[in-house]
C-alpha positions in Angstrom: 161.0 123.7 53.0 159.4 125.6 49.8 158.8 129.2 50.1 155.9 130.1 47.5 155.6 133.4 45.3 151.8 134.5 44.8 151.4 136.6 41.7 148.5 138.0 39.7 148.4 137.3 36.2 146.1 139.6 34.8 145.3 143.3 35.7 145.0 142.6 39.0 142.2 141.5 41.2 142.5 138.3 40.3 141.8 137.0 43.5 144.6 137.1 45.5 143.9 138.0 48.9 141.4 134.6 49.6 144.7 132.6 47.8 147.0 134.0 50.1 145.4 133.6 53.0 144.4 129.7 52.3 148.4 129.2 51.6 148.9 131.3 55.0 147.6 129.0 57.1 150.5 127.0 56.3 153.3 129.4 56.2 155.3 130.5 58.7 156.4 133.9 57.3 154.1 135.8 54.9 156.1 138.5 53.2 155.0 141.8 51.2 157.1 142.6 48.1 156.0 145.3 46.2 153.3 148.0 45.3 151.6 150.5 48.0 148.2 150.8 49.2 146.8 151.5 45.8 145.9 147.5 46.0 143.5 146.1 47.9 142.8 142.2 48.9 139.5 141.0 50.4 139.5 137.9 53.3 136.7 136.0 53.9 137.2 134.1 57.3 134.2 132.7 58.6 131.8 135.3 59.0 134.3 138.4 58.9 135.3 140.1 56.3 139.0 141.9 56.0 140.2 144.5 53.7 143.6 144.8 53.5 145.4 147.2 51.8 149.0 147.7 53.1 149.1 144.6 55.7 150.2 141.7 54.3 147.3 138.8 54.2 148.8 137.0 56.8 148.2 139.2 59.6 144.5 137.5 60.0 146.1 134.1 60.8 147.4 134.3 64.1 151.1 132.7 65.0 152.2 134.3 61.4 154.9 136.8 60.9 153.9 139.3 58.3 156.7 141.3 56.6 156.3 144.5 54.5 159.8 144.2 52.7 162.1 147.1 51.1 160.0 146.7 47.5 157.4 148.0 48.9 156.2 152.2 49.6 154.5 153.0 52.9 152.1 155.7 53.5 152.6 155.6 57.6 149.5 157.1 58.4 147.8 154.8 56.4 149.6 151.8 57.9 148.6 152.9 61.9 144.9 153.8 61.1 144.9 150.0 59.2 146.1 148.4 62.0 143.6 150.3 64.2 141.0 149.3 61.8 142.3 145.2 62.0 142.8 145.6 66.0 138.9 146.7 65.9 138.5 143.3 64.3 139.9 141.5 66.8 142.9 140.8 64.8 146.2 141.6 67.2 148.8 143.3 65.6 152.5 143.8 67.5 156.5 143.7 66.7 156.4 140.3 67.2 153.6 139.3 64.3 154.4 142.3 62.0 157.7 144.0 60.8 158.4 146.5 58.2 161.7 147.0 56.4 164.2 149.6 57.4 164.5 150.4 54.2 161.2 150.8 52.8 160.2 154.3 51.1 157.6 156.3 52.9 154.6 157.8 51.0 154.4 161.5 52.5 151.1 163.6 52.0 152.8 165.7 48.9 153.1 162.5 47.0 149.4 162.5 46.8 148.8 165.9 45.8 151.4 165.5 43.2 149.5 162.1 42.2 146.2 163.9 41.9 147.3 167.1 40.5 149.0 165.3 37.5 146.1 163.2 36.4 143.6 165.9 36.6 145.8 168.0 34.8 146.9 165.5 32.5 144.5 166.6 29.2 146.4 164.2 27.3 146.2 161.1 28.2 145.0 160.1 31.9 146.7 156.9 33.3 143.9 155.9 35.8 145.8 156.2 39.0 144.3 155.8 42.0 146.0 159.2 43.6 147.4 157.7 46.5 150.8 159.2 45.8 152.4 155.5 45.0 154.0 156.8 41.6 155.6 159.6 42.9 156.7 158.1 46.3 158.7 155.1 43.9 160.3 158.5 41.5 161.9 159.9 44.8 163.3 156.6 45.3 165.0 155.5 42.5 165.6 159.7 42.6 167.6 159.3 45.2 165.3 161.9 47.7 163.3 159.7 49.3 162.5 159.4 53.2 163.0 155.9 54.6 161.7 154.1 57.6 165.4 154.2 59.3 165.5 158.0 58.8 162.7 158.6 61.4 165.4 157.5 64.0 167.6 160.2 63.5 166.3 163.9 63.7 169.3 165.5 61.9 169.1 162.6 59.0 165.1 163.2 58.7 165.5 167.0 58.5 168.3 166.8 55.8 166.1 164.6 53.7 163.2 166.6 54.0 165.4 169.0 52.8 166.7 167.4 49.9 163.0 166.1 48.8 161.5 169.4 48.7 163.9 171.7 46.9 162.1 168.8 44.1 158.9 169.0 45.2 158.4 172.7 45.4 159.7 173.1 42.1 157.4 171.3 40.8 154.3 172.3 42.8 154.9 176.0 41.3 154.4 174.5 38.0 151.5 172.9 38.6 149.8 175.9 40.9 150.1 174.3 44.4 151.8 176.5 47.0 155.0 174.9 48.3 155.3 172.4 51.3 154.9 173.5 54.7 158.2 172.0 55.8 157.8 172.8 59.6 154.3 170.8 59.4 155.5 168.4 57.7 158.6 167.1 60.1 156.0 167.7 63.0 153.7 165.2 61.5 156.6 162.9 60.7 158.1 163.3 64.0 154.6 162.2 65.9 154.2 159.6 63.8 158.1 158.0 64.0 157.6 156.0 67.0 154.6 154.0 65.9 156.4 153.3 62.6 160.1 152.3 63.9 158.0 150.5 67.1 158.2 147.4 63.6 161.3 148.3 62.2 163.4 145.9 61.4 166.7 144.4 58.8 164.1 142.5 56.9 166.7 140.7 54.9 168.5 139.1 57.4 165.3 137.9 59.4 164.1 136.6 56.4 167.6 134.8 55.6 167.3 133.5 59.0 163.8 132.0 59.0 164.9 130.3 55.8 167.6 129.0 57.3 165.9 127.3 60.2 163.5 125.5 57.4 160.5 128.2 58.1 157.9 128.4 55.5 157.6 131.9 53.4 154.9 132.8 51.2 155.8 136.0 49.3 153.1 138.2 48.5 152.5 140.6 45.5 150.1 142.9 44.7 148.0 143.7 41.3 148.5 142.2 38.4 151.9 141.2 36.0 150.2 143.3 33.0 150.8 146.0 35.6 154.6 146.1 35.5 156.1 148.7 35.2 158.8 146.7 32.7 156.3 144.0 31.2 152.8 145.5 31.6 151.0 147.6 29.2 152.6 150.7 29.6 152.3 153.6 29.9 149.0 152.3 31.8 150.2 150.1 35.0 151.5 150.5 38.1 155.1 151.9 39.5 156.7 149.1 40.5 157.4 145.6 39.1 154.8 143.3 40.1 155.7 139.8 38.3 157.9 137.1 40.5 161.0 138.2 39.9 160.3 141.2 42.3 159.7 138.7 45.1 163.5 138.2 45.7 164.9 141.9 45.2 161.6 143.4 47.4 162.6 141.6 50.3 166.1 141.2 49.9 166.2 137.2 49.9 168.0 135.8 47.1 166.0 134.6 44.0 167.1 130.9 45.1 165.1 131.1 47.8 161.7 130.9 45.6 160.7 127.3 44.6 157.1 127.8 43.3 155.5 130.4 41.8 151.9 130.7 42.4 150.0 132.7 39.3 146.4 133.7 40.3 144.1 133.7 37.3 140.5 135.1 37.2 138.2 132.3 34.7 137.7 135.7 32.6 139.3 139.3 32.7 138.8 142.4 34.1 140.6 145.7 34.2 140.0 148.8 36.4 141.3 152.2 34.6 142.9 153.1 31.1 144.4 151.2 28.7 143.8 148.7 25.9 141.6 145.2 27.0 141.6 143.6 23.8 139.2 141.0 24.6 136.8 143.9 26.5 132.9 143.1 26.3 130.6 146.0 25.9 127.7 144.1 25.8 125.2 142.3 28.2 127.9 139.5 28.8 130.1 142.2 29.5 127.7 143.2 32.2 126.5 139.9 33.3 130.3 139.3 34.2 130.3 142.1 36.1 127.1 141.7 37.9 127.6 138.1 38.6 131.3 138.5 39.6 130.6 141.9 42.1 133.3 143.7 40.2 134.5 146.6 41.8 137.8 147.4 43.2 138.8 147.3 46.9 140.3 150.3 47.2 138.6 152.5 44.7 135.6 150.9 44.3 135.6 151.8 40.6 133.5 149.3 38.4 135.5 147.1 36.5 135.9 146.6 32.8 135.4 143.3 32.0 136.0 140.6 29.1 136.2 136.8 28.1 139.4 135.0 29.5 142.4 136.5 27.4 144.7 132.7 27.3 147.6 135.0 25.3 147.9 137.7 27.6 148.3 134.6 30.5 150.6 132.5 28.7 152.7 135.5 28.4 152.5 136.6 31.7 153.0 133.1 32.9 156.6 133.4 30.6 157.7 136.2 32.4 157.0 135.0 36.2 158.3 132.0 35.6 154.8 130.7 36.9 155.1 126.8 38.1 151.0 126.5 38.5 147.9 127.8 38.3 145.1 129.0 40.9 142.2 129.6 38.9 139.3 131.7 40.9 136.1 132.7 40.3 134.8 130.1 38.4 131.3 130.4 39.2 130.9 133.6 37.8 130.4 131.7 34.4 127.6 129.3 35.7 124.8 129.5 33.4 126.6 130.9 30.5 125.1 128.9 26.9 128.4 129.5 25.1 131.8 130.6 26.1 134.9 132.2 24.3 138.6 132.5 25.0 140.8 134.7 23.2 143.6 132.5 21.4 145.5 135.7 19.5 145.3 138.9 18.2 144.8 140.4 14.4 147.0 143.4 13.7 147.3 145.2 10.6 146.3 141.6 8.6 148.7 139.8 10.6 148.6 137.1 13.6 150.0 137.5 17.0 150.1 135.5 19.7 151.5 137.7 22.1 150.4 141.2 22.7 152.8 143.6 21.0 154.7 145.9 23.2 154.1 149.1 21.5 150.9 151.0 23.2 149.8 152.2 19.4 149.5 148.5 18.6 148.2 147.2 21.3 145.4 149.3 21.3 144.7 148.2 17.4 144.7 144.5 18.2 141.1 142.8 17.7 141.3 139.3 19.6 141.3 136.0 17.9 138.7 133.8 19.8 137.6 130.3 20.2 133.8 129.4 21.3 133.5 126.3 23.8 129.8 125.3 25.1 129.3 126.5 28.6 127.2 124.9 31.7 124.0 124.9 33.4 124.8 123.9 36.6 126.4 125.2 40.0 130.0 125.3 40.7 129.4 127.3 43.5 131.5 125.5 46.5 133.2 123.2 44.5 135.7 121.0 46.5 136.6 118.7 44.0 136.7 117.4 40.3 133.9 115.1 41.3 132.1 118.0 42.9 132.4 120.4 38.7 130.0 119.7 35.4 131.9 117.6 32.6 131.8 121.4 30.4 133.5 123.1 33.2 136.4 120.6 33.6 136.9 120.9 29.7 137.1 124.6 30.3 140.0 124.5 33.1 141.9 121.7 30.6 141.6 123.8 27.4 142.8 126.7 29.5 145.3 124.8 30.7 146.6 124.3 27.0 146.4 127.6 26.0 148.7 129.3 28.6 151.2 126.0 28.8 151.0 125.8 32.4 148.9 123.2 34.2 146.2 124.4 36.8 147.1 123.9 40.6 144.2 125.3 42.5 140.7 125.7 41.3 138.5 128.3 43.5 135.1 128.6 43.2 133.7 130.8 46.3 134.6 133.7 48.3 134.8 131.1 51.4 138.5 129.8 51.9 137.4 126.3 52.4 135.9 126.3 48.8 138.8 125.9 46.8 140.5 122.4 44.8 143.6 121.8 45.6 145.3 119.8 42.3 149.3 120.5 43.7 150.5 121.9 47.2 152.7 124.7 46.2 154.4 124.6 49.7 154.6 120.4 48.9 158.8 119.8 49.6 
């Protein structure tokens, strides 16, 4: 059977979450492979409305089993008072439907203060985190000081690395002026919460190699955007983990064999919450109209979004680098009514043509875009279900995207509502 990797494209907010949760409905596994709960995905399901920000998508769908794998960092006070928050929903939540990795990283409250201390600190140049502690919770990791999900089985193991993480941590609060850790607190509030947490432990790998085995459907799940790698975004401005497809197979711990289509979610225009450069950024009343019309601000934060005409380079590139086999492009409606449209093509650098956007953050930050108008539409796409149901101009739109990014559309979605969507090739299709 074909597992499917879902992957923003852009900056994130692409719309992921209504994506996932259309392909979840046919998936027997939904699995979690990276990022914290810095992102956040809105479900539309009938007349309910979910915001998820840990949970994998899948939990809404009931007969699912929803995975947060080992690429991901937990904050596990977060997680329970989510769940709380989904069971007040009506949404069931037990061991059964929801499992979390052994080996996943927790986020502990001195990861946020560290988070939040940096960037107001940070005179220099703020990186527009969203203070949650993910950044710092993925440093003690790769550190080698992190606290992991199996260590709140074992009260010796948990005290020793409480130890080890704050002979860091307290070094580096008295740099930045916070007192030190209350260590005694800290294992008291780890210790109360450990048997909600481990109550979903489990070897994530090997259920996952199992369910594969017996022909089970798995939909892997990322979070924000591929121009928010950490390897591949534009850096220093993105997130702490890699977010493009790759990640999918080393986040969960299933072999990269096991992925047979890669799902890229592409927003009909750009946006970008935070810092950093956004070459084809509108300051203007399309800018705003974009934003307006499109209701951009972000889940978690709800910080407006910047926002811009479709950037086709900065896709095709990010397409390259996830390997991405089709296409789901969203929000299409947000362009309804707009005379003329344009689509960035390239970028002009220092007299020179790219079409790709240099790695260097000097440059990228220099780089005007290259753009082509096309003539935009009148009428509604609103609800779309199929070719028949789109105006002639925005058909040409999805096909001259399509050319731009080499990679051919395989969903079109043009409402919040699940239903609304055009389905061109089944990802999960054998």
């Amino acid at each position: 059977m074909a597992n499917v990797v879902v992957v923003g494209t852009q900056w994130g907010d692409e719309g992921k979450g209504k994506i996932v949760d259309w392909l979840s409905e046919r998936a027997d596994v939904v699995a979690r492979f990276q990022g914290g709960h810095n992102a956040g995905h809105t479900l539309v399901v009938g007349d309910e409305v979910y915001k998820l920000h840990a949970l994998p998508s899948g939990v809404v769908r009931g007969g699912k089993l929803s995975v947060i794998g080992n690429g991901v960092v937990l904050d596990p006070w977060h997680l329970i008072g989510e769940i709380e928050g989904i069971r007040g929903q009506g949404i069931e939540i037990t061991p059964e439907t929801l499992m979390i990795a052994e080996n996943v990283p927790l986020i502990l409250p001195f990861h946020g203060e560290l988070d939040r201390a940096r960037e107001s600190q940070n005179s220099v140049a703020k990186i527009g985190t969203t203070g949650r502690g993910i950044g710092p919770a993925y440093e003690d990791k790769v550190g080698r000081r992190a606290i992991r999900v199996a260590d709140l089985a074992d009260d010796a193991t948990l005290e020793l690395r409480v130890d080890r993480a704050l002979v860091h941590h307290n070094a580096l609060r008295a740099g930045l002026g916070l007192e030190a850790v209350d260590r005694a607190d800290l294992l008291a509030r780890l210790r109360e919460i450990a048997p909600a947490i481990l109550e979903y432990a489990a070897p994530v790998w090997k259920v996952l190699t199992e369910a594969r085995r017996a022909g089970k459907r798995i939909l892997f799940e990322g979070a924000q955007g591929a121009l928010l790698d950490i390897d591949f975004g534009t850096y220093p401005y993105v997130t702490s983990s890699n977010v493009i497809a790759g990640q999918a197979a080393t986040g969960t711990g299933i072999g990269p064999g096991a992925i047979d289509f890669v799902l890229g979610i592409v927003k009909a225009y750009t946006t970008r919450v935070g810092e950093g450069p956004f070459p084809s950024e509108l300051l203007d009343e399309d800018g705003q109209r974009l934003g307006e019309r499109g209701h951009e601000f972000g889940t978690t934060t709800g910080r407006k979004r910047r926002c811009g005409w479709f950037d086709a380079c900065l896709v095709r590139q990010t397409c390259a680098t996830s390997g991405v086999n089709g296409i789901s492009l969203t929000k299409l409606d947000v362009l309804d009514g707009f005379e003329r449209l344009k689509i960035c093509t390239g970028y002009e650098l220092d007299g020179e043509r790219y079409d790709y956007l240099p790695t260097a953050a000097d440059r990228q930050a220099r780089c005007t875009p290259v753009y082509e108008e096309m003539e935009g539409w009148s009428e509604s796409t609103v609800g779309a279900r199929s070719w028949a149901d789109l105006p002639a101009q925005a058909i040409k739109y999805i096909r001259r995207i399509e050319e731009l990014i080499g990679c051919p559309v395989a969903m079109v979605s043009t409402s919040p509502e699940r239903e609304d969507t055009i389905l061109v090739t089944d990802p999960f299709a054998d």
